[in-house]
Backbone bond lengths (Angstrom), bond angles and torsions (degrees), N, CA, C in turn:
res aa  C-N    CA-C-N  psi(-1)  N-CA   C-N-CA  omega(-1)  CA-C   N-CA-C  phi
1 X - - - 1.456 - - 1.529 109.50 -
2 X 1.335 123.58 134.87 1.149 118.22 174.81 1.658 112.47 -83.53
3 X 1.507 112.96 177.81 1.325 118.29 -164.32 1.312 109.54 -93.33
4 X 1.309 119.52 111.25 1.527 136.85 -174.32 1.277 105.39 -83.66
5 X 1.778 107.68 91.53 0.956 119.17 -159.85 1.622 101.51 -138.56
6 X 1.483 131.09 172.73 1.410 134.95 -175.62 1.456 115.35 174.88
7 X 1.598 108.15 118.12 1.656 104.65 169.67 1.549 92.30 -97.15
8 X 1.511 111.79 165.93 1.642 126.20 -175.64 1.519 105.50 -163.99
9 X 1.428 114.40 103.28 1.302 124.61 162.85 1.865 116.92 -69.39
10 X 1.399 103.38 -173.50 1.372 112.73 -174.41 1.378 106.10 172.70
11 X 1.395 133.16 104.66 1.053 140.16 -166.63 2.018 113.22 -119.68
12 X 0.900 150.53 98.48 1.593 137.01 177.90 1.288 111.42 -134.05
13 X 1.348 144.08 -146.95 0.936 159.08 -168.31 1.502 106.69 -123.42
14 X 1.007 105.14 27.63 1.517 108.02 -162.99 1.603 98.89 -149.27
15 X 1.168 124.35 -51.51 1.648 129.52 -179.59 1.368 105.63 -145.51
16 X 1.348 105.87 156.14 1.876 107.09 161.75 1.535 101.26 -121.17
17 X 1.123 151.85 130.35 1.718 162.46 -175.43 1.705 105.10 -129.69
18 X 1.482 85.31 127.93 1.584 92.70 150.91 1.280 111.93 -152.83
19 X 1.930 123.21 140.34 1.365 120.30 -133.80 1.663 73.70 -161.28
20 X 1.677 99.49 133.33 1.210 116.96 -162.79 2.080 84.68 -136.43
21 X 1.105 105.42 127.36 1.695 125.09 -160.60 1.417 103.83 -124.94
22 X 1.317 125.08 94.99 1.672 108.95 151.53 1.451 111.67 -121.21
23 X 1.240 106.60 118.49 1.123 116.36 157.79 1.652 146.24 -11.36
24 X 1.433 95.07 -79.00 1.397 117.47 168.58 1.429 126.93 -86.49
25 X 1.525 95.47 30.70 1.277 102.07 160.75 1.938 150.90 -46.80
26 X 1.681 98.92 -162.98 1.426 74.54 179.50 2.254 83.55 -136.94
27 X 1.238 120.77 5.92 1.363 137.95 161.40 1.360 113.36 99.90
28 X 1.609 122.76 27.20 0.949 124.01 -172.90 1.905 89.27 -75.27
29 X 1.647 98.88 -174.32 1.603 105.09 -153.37 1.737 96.84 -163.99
30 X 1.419 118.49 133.49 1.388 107.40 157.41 1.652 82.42 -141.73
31 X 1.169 118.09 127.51 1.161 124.48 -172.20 2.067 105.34 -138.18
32 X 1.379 108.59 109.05 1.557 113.56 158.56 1.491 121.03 -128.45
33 X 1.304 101.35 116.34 2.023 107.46 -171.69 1.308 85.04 -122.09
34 X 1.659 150.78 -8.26 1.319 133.04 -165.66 1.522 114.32 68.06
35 X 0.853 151.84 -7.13 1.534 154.82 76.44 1.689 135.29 11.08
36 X 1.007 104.10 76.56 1.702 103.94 -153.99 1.470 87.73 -66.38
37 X 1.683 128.11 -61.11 1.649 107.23 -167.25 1.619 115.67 -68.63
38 X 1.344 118.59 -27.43 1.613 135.65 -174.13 1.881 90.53 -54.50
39 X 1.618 109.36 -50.40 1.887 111.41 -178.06 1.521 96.93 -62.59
40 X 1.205 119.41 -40.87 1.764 105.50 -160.26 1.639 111.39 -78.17
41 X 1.613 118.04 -23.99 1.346 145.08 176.63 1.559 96.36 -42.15
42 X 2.216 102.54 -76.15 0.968 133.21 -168.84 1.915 109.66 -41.80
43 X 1.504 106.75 -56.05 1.389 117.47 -156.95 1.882 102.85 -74.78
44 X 1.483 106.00 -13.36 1.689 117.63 -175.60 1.139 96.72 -82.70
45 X 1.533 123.12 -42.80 1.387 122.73 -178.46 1.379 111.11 -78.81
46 X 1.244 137.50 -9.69 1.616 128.96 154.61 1.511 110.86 -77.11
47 X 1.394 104.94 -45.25 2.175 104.68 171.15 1.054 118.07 -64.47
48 X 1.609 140.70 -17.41 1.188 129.57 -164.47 1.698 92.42 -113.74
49 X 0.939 106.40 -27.23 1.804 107.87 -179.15 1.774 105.88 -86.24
50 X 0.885 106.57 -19.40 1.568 108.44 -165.63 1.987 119.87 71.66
51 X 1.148 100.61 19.00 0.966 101.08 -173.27 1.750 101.04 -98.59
52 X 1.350 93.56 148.63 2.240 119.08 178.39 1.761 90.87 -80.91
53 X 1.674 106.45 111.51 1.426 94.09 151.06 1.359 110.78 -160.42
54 X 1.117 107.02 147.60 1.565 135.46 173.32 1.287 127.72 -86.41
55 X 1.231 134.21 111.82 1.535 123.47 175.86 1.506 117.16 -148.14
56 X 1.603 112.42 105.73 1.241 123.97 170.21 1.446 133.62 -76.86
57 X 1.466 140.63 69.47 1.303 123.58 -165.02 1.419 115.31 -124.18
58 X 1.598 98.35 154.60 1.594 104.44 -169.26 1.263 94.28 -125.50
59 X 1.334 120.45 124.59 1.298 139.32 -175.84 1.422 134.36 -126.95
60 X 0.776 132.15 108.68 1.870 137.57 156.53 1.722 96.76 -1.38
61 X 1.344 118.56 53.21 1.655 86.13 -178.94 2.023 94.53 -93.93
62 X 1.451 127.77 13.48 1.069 97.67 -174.66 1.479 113.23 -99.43
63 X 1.697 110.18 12.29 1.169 119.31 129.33 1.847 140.97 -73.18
64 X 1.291 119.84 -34.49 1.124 106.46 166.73 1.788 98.46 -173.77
65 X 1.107 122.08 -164.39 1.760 122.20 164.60 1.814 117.37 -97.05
66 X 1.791 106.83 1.01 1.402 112.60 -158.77 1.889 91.79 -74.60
67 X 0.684 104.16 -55.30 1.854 102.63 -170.92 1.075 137.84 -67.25
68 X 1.416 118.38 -7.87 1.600 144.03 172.31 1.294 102.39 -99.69
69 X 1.670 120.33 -38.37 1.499 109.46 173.68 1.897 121.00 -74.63
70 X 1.456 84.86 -45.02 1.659 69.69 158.22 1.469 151.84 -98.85
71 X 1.377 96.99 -9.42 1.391 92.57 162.93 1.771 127.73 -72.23
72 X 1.501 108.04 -24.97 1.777 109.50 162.38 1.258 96.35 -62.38
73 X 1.313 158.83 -56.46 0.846 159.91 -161.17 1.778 109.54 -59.69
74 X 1.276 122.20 -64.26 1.408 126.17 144.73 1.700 143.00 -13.60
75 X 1.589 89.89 -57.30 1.373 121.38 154.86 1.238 122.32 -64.97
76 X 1.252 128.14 -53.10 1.488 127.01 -171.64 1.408 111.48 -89.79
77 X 1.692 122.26 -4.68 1.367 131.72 166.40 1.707 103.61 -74.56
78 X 1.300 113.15 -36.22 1.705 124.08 -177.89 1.526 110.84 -70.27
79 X 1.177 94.94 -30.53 1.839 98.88 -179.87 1.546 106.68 -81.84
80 X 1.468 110.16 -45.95 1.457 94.23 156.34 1.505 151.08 -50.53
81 X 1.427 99.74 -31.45 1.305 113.27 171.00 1.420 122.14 -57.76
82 X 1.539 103.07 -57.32 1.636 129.88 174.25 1.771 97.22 -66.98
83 X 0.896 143.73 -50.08 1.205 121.08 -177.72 2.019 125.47 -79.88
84 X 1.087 79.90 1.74 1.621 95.28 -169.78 1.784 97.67 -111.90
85 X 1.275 113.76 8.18 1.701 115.22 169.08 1.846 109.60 23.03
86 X 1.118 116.85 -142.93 1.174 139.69 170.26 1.423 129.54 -37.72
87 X 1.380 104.50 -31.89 1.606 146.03 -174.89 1.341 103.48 56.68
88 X 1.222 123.45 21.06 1.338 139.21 174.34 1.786 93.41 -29.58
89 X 1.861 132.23 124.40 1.104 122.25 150.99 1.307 96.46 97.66
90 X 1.248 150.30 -15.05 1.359 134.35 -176.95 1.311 104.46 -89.72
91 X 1.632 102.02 173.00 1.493 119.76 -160.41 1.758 90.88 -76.03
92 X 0.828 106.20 -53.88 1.693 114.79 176.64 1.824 105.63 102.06
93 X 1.214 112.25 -52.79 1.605 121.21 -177.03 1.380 119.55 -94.50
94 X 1.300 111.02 148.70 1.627 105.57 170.40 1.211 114.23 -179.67
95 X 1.311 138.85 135.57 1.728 134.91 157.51 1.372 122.77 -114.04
96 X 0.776 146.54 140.95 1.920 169.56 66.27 1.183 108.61 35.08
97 X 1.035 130.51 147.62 1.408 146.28 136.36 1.698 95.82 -143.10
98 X 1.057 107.31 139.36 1.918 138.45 167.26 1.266 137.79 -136.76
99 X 1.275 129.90 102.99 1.246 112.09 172.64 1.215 100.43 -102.16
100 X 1.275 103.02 172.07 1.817 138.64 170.00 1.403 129.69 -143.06
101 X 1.487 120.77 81.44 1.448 125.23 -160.74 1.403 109.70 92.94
102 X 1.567 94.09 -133.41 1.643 95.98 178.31 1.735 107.56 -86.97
103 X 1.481 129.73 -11.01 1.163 135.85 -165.33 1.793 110.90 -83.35
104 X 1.300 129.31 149.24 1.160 140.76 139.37 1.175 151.64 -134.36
105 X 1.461 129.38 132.81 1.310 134.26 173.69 1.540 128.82 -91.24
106 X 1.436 107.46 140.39 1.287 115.88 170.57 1.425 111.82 -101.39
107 X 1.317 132.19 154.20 1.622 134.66 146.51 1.283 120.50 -147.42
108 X 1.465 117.82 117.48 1.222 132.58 -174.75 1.630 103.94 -106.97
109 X 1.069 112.63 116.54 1.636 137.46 -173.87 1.453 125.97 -106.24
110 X 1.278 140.50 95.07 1.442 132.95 146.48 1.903 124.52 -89.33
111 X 1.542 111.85 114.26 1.093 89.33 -173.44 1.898 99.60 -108.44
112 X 1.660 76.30 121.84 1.935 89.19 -156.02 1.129 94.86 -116.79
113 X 1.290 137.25 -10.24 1.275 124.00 -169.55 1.866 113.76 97.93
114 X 1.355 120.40 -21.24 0.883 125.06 -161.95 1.733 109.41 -105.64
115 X 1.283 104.23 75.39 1.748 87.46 -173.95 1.709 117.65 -65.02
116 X 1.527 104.76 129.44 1.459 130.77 153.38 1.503 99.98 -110.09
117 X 1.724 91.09 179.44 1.797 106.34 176.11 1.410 90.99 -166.99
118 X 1.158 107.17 129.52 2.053 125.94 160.37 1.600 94.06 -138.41
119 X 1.470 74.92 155.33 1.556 101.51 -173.31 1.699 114.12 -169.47
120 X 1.467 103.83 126.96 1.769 123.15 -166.92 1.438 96.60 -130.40
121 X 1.572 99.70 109.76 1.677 106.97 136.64 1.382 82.82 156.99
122 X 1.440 98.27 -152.45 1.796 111.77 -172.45 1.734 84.06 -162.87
123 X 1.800 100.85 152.19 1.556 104.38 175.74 1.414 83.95 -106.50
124 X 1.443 99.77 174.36 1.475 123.47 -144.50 1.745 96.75 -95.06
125 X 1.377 110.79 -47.79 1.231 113.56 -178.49 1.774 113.60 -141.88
126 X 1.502 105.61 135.73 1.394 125.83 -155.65 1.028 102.10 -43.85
127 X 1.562 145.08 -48.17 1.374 133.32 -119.04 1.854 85.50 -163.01
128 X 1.626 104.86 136.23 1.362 117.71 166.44 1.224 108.85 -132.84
129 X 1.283 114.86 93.16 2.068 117.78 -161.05 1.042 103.45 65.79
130 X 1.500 112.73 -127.12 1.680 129.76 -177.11 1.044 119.17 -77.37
131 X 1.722 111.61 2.64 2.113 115.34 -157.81 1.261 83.53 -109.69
132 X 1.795 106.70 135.11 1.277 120.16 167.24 1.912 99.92 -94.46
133 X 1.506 89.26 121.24 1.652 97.05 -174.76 1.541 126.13 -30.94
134 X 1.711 104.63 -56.37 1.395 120.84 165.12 1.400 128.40 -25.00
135 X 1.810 108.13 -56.74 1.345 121.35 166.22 0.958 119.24 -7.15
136 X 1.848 108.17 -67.48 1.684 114.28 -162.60 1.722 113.44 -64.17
137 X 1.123 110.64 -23.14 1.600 126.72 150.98 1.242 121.97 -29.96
138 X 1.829 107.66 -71.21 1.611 118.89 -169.73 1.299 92.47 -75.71
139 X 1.676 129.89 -39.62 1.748 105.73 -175.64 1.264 117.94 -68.59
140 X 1.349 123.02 -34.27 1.608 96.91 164.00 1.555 129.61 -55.08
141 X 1.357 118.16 -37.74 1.152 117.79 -179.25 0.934 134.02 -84.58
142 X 1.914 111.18 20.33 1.444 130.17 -150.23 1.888 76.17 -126.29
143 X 1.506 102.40 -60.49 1.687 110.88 -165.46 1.570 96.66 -54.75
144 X 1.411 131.22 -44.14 1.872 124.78 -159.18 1.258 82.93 -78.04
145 X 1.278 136.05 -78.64 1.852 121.03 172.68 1.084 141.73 0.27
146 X 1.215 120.06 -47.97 1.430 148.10 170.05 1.538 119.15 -87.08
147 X 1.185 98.13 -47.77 1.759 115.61 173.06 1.552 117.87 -74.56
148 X 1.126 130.61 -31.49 1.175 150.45 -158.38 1.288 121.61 46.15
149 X 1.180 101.73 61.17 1.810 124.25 178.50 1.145 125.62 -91.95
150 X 1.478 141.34 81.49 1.392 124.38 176.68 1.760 104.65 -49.64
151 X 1.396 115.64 111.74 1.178 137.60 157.14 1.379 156.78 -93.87
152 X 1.710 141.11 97.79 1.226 133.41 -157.53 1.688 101.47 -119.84
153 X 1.335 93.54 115.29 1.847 110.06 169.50 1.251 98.32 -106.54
154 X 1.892 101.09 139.45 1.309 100.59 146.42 1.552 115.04 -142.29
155 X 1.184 136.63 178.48 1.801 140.24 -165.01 1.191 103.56 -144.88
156 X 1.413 115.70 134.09 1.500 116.08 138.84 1.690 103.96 -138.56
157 X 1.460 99.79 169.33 1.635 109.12 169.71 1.249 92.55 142.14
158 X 1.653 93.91 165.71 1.517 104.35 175.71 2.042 131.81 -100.33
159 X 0.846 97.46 21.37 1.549 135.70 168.98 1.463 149.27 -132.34
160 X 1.399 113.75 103.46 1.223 110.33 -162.94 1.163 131.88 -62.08
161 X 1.519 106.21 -15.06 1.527 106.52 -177.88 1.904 113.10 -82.74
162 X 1.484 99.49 -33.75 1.096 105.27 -176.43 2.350 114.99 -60.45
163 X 2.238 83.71 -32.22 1.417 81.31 -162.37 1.541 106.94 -64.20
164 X 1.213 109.55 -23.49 1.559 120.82 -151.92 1.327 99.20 -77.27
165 X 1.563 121.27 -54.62 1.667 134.62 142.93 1.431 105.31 3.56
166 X 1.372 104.90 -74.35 1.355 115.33 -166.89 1.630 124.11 -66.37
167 X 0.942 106.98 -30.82 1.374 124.28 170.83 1.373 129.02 -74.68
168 X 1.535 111.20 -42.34 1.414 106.35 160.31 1.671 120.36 -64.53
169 X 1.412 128.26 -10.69 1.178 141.04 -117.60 2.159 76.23 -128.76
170 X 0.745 105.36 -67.22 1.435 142.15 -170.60 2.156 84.44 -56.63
171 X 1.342 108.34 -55.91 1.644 105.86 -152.34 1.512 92.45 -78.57
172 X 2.113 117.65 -43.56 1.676 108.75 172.92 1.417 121.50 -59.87
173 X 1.460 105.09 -16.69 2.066 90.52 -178.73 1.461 90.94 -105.08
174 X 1.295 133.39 46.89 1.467 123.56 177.68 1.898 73.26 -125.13
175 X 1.192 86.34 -83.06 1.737 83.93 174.42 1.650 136.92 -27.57
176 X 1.367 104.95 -30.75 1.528 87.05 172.56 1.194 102.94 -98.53
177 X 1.384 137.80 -44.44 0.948 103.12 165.18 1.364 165.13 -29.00
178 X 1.888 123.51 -25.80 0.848 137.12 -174.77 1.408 98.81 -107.05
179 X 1.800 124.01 -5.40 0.994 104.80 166.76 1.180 129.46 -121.85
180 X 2.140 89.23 31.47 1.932 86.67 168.75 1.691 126.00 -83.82
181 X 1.322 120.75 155.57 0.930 110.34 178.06 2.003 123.52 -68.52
182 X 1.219 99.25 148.10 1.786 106.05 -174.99 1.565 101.11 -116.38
183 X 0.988 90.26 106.15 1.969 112.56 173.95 1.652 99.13 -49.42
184 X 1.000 122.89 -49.38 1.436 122.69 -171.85 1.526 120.35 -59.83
185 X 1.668 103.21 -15.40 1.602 99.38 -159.24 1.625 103.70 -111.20
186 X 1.180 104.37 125.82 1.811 89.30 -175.60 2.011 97.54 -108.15
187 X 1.007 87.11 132.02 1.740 120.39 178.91 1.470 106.93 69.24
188 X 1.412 133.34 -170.60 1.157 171.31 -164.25 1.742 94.49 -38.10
189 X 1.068 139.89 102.23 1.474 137.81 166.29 1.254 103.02 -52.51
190 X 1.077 135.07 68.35 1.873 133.31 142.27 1.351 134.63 -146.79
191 X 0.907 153.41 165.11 1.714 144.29 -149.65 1.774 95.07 -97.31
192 X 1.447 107.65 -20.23 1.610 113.14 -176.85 1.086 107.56 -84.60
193 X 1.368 129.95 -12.30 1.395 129.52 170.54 1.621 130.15 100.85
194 X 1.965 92.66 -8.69 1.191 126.37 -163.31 1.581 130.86 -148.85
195 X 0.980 147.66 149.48 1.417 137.72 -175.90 1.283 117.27 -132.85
């Protein structure tokens, strides 16, 4: 198997990103967005997924946290794409459930090529440091966009830090899973032949 791997820039007037993606990793992480919880989010979702990633971004945050969160999010949906080629052999499906404390997450994942996004609940409280709670919202629906993931999140609990925890936590073991490879399956998981 070759190495399902992907660098992905992003340059605007708004952010500059560069996001280094391997797959078949082992979950190491060097992660700087200027975002202290958005980095700790990021680096859980390379440890809990097992995935190698890198992400350098400079962002407008002294306008807000909205444009640095989604454009990594953008970016690291593109690295998925590009590193996930053909997807020839992957599991394709998968869901999560996670809790953390009193909180839990679900994530139900197809990576079909076809980006959707749903999403159920509400976080408990607006703001975790510099992270506007919501965020973790638009980055999923920023990453299946980009990624072409039909995607379903959902949250509950009574803490935002914990829910959000949970959710990123919940979306990387939804993700690797569906995007490990299955020895058994030869080419493209779909009856169309294609994704």
């Amino acid at each position: 198997m070759s190495e399902r791997t992907a660098t992905r820039t992003r340059e605007t007037a708004e952010t500059s990103i560069e996001c280094t993606l391997t797959i078949d990793g082992t979950g190491t992480a060097a992660i700087d967005t200027g975002i202290g919880f958005f980095d700790h989010m990021l680096t859980s979702f390379a440890k809990h997924g097992l995935f190698d990633l890198e992400v350098e971004c400079d962002g407008d945050l002294e306008v807000d946290d909205h444009h640095t969160v989604e454009d990594v999010a953008i970016v690291l949906g593109e690295a998925f794409d590009e590193a996930l080629g053909d997807r020839a052999g992957i599991v394709r499906y998968a869901d999560r459930k996670v809790p953390l404390d009193e909180a839990v997450a679900s994530a139900v994942v197809d990576v079909s090529g076809r980006p959707r996004f749903y999403f159920d609940g509400t976080f408990s409280q607006e703001q975790i440091g510099d992270f506007t709670s919501d965020m973790a919202r638009h980055f999923g629906e920023s990453l299946a966009m980009n990624a072409g993931l039909t995607l379903h999140l959902a949250v509950s609990g009574e803490n935002a830090h914990h829910e959000v925890e949970a959710l990123f936590k919940a979306l990387t073991r939804s993700l690797d899973d569906a995007t490990r490879i299955d020895e058994r399956r030869q080419g493209t998981p779909s009856t169309k032949g294609t994704l």
